[in-house]
C-alpha positions in Angstrom: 0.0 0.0 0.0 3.0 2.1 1.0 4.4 2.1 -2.4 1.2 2.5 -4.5 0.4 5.3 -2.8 4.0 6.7 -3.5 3.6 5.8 -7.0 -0.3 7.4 -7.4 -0.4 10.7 -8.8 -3.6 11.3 -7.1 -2.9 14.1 -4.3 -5.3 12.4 -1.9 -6.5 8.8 -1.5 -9.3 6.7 1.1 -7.3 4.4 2.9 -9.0 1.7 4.6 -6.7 -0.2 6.9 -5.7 -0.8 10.3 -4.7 2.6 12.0 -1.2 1.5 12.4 -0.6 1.0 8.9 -2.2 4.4 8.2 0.2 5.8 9.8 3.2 4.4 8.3 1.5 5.6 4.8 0.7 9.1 6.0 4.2 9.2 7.5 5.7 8.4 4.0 3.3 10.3 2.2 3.3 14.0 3.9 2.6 15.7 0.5 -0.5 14.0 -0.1 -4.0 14.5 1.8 -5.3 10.8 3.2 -8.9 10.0 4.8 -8.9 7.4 7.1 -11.8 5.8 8.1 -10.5 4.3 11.7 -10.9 5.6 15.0 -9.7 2.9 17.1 -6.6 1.2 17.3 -6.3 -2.9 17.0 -4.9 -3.5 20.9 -3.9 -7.5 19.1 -1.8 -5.6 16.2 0.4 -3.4 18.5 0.8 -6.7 20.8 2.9 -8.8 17.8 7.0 -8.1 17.6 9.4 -9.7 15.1 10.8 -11.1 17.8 7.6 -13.1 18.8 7.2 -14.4 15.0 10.5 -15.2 14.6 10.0 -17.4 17.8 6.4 -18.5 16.7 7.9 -20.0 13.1 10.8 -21.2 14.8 9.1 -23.4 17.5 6.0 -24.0 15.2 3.9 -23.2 18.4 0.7 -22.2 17.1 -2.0 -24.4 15.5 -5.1 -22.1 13.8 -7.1 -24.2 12.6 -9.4 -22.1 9.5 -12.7 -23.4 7.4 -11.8 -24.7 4.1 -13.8 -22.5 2.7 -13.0 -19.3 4.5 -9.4 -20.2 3.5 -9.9 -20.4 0.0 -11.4 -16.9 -0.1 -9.0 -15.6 1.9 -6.5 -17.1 -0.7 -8.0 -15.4 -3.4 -7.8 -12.0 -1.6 -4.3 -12.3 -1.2 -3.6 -13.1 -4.6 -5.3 -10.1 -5.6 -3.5 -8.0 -3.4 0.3 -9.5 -4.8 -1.4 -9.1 -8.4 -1.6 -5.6 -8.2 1.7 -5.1 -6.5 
Protein backbone atom coordinates (compact mmCIF):
# COMPACT_ATOMS: atom_id res chain seq x y z
CA UNK A 1 0.00 0.00 0.00
CA UNK A 2 3.02 2.08 1.03
CA UNK A 3 4.40 2.06 -2.39
CA UNK A 4 1.17 2.47 -4.51
CA UNK A 5 0.35 5.30 -2.76
CA UNK A 6 3.97 6.74 -3.47
CA UNK A 7 3.65 5.78 -6.97
CA UNK A 8 -0.34 7.40 -7.38
CA UNK A 9 -0.41 10.73 -8.81
CA UNK A 10 -3.64 11.33 -7.09
CA UNK A 11 -2.85 14.12 -4.31
CA UNK A 12 -5.27 12.40 -1.90
CA UNK A 13 -6.53 8.81 -1.48
CA UNK A 14 -9.32 6.74 1.11
CA UNK A 15 -7.26 4.45 2.86
CA UNK A 16 -9.00 1.66 4.63
CA UNK A 17 -6.72 -0.18 6.92
CA UNK A 18 -5.67 -0.81 10.34
CA UNK A 19 -4.74 2.60 12.02
CA UNK A 20 -1.19 1.52 12.45
CA UNK A 21 -0.58 1.04 8.87
CA UNK A 22 -2.15 4.40 8.25
CA UNK A 23 0.18 5.80 9.85
CA UNK A 24 3.24 4.43 8.27
CA UNK A 25 1.49 5.62 4.82
CA UNK A 26 0.69 9.13 6.03
CA UNK A 27 4.15 9.15 7.54
CA UNK A 28 5.73 8.37 4.00
CA UNK A 29 3.26 10.26 2.18
CA UNK A 30 3.27 14.04 3.91
CA UNK A 31 2.56 15.74 0.51
CA UNK A 32 -0.54 13.97 -0.10
CA UNK A 33 -3.96 14.51 1.76
CA UNK A 34 -5.26 10.80 3.22
CA UNK A 35 -8.92 9.95 4.75
CA UNK A 36 -8.91 7.36 7.14
CA UNK A 37 -11.84 5.80 8.11
CA UNK A 38 -10.47 4.33 11.75
CA UNK A 39 -10.88 5.63 15.03
CA UNK A 40 -9.67 2.95 17.06
CA UNK A 41 -6.61 1.18 17.34
CA UNK A 42 -6.29 -2.89 17.00
CA UNK A 43 -4.94 -3.52 20.87
CA UNK A 44 -3.86 -7.46 19.09
CA UNK A 45 -1.83 -5.65 16.22
CA UNK A 46 0.35 -3.36 18.46
CA UNK A 47 0.77 -6.67 20.79
CA UNK A 48 2.94 -8.84 17.80
CA UNK A 49 7.02 -8.09 17.57
CA UNK A 50 9.42 -9.66 15.11
CA UNK A 51 10.83 -11.15 17.81
CA UNK A 52 7.63 -13.07 18.77
CA UNK A 53 7.25 -14.37 14.97
CA UNK A 54 10.54 -15.20 14.57
CA UNK A 55 10.04 -17.42 17.84
CA UNK A 56 6.41 -18.51 16.74
CA UNK A 57 7.90 -20.02 13.11
CA UNK A 58 10.75 -21.16 14.76
CA UNK A 59 9.10 -23.36 17.45
CA UNK A 60 6.01 -23.97 15.19
CA UNK A 61 3.94 -23.24 18.37
CA UNK A 62 0.66 -22.20 17.08
CA UNK A 63 -1.95 -24.35 15.54
CA UNK A 64 -5.05 -22.08 13.83
CA UNK A 65 -7.12 -24.22 12.56
CA UNK A 66 -9.42 -22.15 9.51
CA UNK A 67 -12.70 -23.41 7.42
CA UNK A 68 -11.78 -24.69 4.10
CA UNK A 69 -13.82 -22.47 2.71
CA UNK A 70 -12.96 -19.32 4.45
CA UNK A 71 -9.39 -20.15 3.51
CA UNK A 72 -9.92 -20.40 0.01
CA UNK A 73 -11.39 -16.86 -0.11
CA UNK A 74 -9.00 -15.60 1.93
CA UNK A 75 -6.52 -17.14 -0.74
CA UNK A 76 -8.03 -15.42 -3.40
CA UNK A 77 -7.81 -12.01 -1.60
CA UNK A 78 -4.29 -12.26 -1.18
CA UNK A 79 -3.59 -13.13 -4.60
CA UNK A 80 -5.30 -10.11 -5.64
CA UNK A 81 -3.46 -8.02 -3.41
CA UNK A 82 0.28 -9.48 -4.75
CA UNK A 83 -1.35 -9.14 -8.44
CA UNK A 84 -1.62 -5.62 -8.17
CA UNK A 85 1.74 -5.13 -6.46
Amino acid sequence: MIKYVAKTFAPRYLLLTECAMGDNIAAANPDKEMLRLCSVRCPHMNQITLEDTLKSLQENQYVIDVPEDIRVRAARAVERMIAIG
